[in-house]
C-alpha positions in Angstrom: -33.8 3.3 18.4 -33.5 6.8 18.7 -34.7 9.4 16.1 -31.1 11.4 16.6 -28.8 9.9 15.0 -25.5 11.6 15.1 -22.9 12.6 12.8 -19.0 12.9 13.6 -15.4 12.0 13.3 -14.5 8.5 14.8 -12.0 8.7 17.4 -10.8 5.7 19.4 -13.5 5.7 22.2 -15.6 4.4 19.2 -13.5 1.4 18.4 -15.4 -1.3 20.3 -18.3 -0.5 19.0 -16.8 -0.1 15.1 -15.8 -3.4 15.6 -18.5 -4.7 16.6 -20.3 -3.5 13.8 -17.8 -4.1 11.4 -17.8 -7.9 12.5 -22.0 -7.9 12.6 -21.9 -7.0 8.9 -18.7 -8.7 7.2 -18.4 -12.3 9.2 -15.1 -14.0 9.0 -13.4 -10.5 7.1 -13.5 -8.1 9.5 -11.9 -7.9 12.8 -9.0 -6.7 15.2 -5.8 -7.3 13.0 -7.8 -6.3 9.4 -9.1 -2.9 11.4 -5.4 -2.6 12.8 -4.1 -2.6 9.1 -6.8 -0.1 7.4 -6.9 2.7 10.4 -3.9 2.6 13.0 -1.1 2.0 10.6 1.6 4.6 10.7 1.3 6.2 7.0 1.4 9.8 5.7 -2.1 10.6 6.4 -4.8 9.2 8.5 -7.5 7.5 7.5 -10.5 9.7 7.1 -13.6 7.8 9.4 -16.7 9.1 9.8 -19.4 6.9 12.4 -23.2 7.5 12.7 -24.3 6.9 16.1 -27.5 6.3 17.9 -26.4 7.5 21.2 -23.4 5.8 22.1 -23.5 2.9 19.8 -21.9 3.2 16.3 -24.9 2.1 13.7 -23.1 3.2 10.5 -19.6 3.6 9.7 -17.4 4.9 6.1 -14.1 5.0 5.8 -11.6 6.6 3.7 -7.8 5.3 2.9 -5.5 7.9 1.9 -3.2 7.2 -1.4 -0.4 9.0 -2.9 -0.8 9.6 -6.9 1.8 11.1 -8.9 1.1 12.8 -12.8 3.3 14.5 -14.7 6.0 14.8 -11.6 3.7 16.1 -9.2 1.9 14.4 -6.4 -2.0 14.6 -5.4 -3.3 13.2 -2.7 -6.6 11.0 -2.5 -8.6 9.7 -0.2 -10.6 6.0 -1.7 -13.8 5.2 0.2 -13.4 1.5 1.7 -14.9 -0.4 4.5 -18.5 0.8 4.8 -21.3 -0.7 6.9 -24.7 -0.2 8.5 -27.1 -2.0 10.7 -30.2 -3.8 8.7 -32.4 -1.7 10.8 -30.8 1.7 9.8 -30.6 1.1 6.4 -32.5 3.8 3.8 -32.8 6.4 6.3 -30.5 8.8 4.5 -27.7 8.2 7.2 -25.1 7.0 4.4 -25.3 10.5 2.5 -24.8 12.7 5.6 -21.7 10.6 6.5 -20.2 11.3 3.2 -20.9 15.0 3.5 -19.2 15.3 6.7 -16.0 13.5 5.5 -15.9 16.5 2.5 -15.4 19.0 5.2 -12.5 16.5 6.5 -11.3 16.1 3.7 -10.8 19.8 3.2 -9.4 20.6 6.5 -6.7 17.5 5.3 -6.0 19.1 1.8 -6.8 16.3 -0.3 -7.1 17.1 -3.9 -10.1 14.4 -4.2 -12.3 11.5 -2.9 -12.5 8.3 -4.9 -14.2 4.7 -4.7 -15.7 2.0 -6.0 -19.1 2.1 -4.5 -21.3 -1.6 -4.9 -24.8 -0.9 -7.3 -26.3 -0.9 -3.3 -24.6 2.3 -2.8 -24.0 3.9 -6.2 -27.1 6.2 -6.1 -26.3 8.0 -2.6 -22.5 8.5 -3.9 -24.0 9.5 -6.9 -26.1 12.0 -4.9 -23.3 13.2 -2.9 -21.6 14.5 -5.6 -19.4 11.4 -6.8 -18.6 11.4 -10.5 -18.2 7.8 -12.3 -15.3 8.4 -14.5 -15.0 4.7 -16.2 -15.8 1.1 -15.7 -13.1 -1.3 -15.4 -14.1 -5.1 -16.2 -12.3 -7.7 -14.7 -10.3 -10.1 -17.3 -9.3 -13.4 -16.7 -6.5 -15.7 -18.5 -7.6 -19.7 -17.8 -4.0 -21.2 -16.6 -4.1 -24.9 -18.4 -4.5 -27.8 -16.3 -2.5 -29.8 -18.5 1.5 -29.6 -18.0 3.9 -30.3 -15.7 3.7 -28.0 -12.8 6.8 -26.3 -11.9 8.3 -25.8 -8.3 9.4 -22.4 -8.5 10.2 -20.1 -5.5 8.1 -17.1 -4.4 9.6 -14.2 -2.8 8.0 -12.0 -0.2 10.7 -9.4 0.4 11.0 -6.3 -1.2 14.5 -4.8 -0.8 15.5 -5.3 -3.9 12.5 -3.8 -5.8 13.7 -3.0 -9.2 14.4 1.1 -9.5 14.3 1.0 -13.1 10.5 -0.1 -13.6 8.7 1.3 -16.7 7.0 4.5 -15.5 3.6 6.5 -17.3 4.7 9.9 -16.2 1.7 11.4 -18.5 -1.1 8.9 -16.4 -2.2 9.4 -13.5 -0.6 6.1 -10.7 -0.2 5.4 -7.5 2.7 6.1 -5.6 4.9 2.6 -5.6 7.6 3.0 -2.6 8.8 1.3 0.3 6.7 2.7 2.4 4.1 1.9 0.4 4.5 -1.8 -0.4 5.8 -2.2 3.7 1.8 -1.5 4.3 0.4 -2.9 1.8 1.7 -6.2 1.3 4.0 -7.1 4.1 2.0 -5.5 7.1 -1.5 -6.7 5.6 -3.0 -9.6 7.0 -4.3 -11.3 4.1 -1.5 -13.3 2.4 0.2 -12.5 -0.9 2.6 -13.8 -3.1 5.4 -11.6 -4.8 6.8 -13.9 -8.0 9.4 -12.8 -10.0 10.6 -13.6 -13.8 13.9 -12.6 -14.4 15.2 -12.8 -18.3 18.5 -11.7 -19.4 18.0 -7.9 -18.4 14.9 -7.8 -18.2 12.5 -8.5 -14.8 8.7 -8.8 -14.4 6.8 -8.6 -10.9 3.3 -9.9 -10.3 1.8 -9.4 -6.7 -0.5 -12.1 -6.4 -3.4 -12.9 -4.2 -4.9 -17.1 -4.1 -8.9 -16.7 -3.6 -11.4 -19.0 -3.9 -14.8 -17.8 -5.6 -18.2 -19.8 -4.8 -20.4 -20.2 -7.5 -23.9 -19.6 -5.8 -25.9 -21.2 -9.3 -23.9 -24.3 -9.9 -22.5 -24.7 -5.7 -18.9 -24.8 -7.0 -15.9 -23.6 -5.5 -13.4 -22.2 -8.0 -9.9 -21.4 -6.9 -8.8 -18.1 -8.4 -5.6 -16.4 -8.8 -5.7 -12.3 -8.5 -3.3 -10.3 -10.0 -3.2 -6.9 -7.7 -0.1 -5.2 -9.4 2.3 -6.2 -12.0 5.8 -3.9 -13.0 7.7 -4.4 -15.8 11.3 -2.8 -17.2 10.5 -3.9 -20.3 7.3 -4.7 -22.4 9.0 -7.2 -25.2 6.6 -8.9 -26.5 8.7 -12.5 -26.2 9.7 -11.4 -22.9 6.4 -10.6 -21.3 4.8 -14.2 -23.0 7.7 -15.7 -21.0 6.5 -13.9 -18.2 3.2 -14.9 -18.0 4.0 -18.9 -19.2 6.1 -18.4 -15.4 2.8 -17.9 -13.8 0.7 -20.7 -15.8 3.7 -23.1 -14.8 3.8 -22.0 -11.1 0.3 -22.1 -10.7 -1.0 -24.9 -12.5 -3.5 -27.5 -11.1 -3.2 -24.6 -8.3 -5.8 -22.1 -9.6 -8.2 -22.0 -13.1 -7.5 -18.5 -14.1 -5.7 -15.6 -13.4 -7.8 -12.5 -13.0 -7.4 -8.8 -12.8 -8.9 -5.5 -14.2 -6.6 -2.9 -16.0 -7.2 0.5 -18.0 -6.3 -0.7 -21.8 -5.6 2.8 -22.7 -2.4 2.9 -20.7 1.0 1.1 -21.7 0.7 -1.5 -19.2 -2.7 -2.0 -19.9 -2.2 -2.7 -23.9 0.6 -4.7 -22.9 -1.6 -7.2 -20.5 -4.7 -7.1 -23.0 -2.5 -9.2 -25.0 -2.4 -11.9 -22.0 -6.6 -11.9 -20.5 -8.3 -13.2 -23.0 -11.8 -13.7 -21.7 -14.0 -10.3 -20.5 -16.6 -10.9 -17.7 -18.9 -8.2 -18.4 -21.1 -9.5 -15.1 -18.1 -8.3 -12.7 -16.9 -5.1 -12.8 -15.7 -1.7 -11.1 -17.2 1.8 -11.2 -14.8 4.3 -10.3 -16.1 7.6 -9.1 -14.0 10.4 -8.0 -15.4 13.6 -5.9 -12.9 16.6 -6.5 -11.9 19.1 -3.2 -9.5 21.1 -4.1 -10.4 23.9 -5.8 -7.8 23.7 -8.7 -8.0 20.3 -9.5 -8.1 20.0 -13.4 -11.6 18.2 -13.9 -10.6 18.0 -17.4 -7.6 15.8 -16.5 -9.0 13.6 -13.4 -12.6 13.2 -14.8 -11.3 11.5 -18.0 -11.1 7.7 -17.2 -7.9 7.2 -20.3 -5.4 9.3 -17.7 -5.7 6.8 -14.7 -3.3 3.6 -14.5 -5.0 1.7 -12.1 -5.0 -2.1 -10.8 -7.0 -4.0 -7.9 -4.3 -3.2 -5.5 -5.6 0.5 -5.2 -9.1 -1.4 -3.8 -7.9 -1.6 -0.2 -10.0 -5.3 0.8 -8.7 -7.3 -1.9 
């Protein structure tokens, strides 16, 4: 171990030994395809990737995932912080804060309106530090899907040609981009499986994007299967309509999973709308956004208030 550790931009001589880090700290959920996915996809932007290396081996790595967001009919364009790790033994040496200064300068030289994550309470202080702004914490909700029932055989559907053009749109909050290009990369290309299920009533059409997980109870040494709803779109919020919706999931899913779990922002129209369908708060599990602005004319008073953004955990690249 060297006391020069150096700062720069990844570029693919640094790949092996990424991995090989990547793989060290994040057994079983990090490797070729999942590294393939995040950084070498063909999207609008590169990835932002900054390594920390002693010598020639990569001891501490950050990433950043660029994401389209559209308010008020114009487009920003942000960067998320995702896959981040670093060698036990390099830990708490102040390496983690330098590698997020050097991506602002990136960041600048790609125009980005702003950085944004959801840093764990491990790494909250040095984002903190660097300049990060927490903004809002969203909860995760659950709805319990019954056990009881007849479960019903209904068809999933992965494709996405016919993606419903008229989907209810916030144009006053601030969302993510939802295209073709987008859900090509984030669905179809990822390599974690997910389900697209579809409700279709008279006129009306619902969407969940769905992920099966299982969660392990470390205090009681259960497994739990889980259900995670990454994205829903709607092209109408009916009350009778959307109940309808969500008994399609319960019946599809029963004696599959034991709840259904997701985190929304209440004060948007989709968010009201699915309050009315998670019924149970875990105020145990939860995400802190935090949002860094770069370009200059970026109206704080519209991105730092946590009521503008209409977010779901598909904009948190590992779920």
């Amino acid at each position: 171990m060297t006391l020069d550790i150096l700062i720069s931009e990844y570029t693919a001589t640094d790949k092996p030994s990424c991995l090989m880090l990547l793989k060290t700290i994040f057994p079983g959920t990090s490797d070729e395809n999942t590294f393939r996915w995040r950084f070498e996809s063909k999207r609008m932007q590169a990835p932002i990737m900054v390594c920390a290396k002693d010598e020639d081996k990569v001891v501490s790595f950050n990433s950043w995932l660029p994401w389209e967001f559209e308010y008020k009919n114009k487009i920003y364009l942000g960067f998320q912080s995702g896959e981040s790790a670093t060698y036990q033994e390099y830990q708490r040496r102040g390496i983690l804060g330098k590698i997020l200064r050097h991506a602002d300068t990136i960041a600048k030289k790609r125009n980005a309106d702003f950085l944004f994550g959801f840093p764990s309470t491990m790494i909250y202080g040095t984002f903190y530090k660097a300049g990060y702004c927490p903004i809002g914490v969203l909860p995760y909700r659950l709805r319990l899907i019954s056990p009881f029932g007849k479960a019903s055989n209904n068809k999933t559907d992965h494709e996405f040609d016919d993606f419903p053009q008229h989907i209810i749109a916030e144009q006053n909050k601030i969302s993510p981009v939802n295209n073709a290009e987008y859900f090509e990369w984030r669905y179809r290309n990822n390599p974690k499986h997910y389900t697209v299920l579809k409700y279709t009533e008279n006129n009306n059409q619902a969407i969940f994007i769905l992920r099966p997980s299982t969660y392990y109870n470390t205090r009681y040494r259960l497994s739990i299967n889980e259900l995670i709803l990454l994205d829903c779109h709607f092209t109408s919020y009916n009350q009778i309509f959307l109940n309808n919706a969500f008994k399609y999931i319960d019946n599809t899913y029963r004696r599959k999973a034991f709840y259904l779990k997701s985190f929304f922002n209440t004060r948007t129209d989709k968010g009201l709308a699915l309050r009315r369908h998670f019924h149970i708060t875990i105020k145990s599990r939860f995400e802190i956004m935090c949002i860094k602005p770069i370009a200059e004319d970026l109206d704080k008073s519209t991105f730092y208030n946590h009521n503008h953004w209409n977010l779901m955990p598909h904009i948190v690249d590992e779920m």
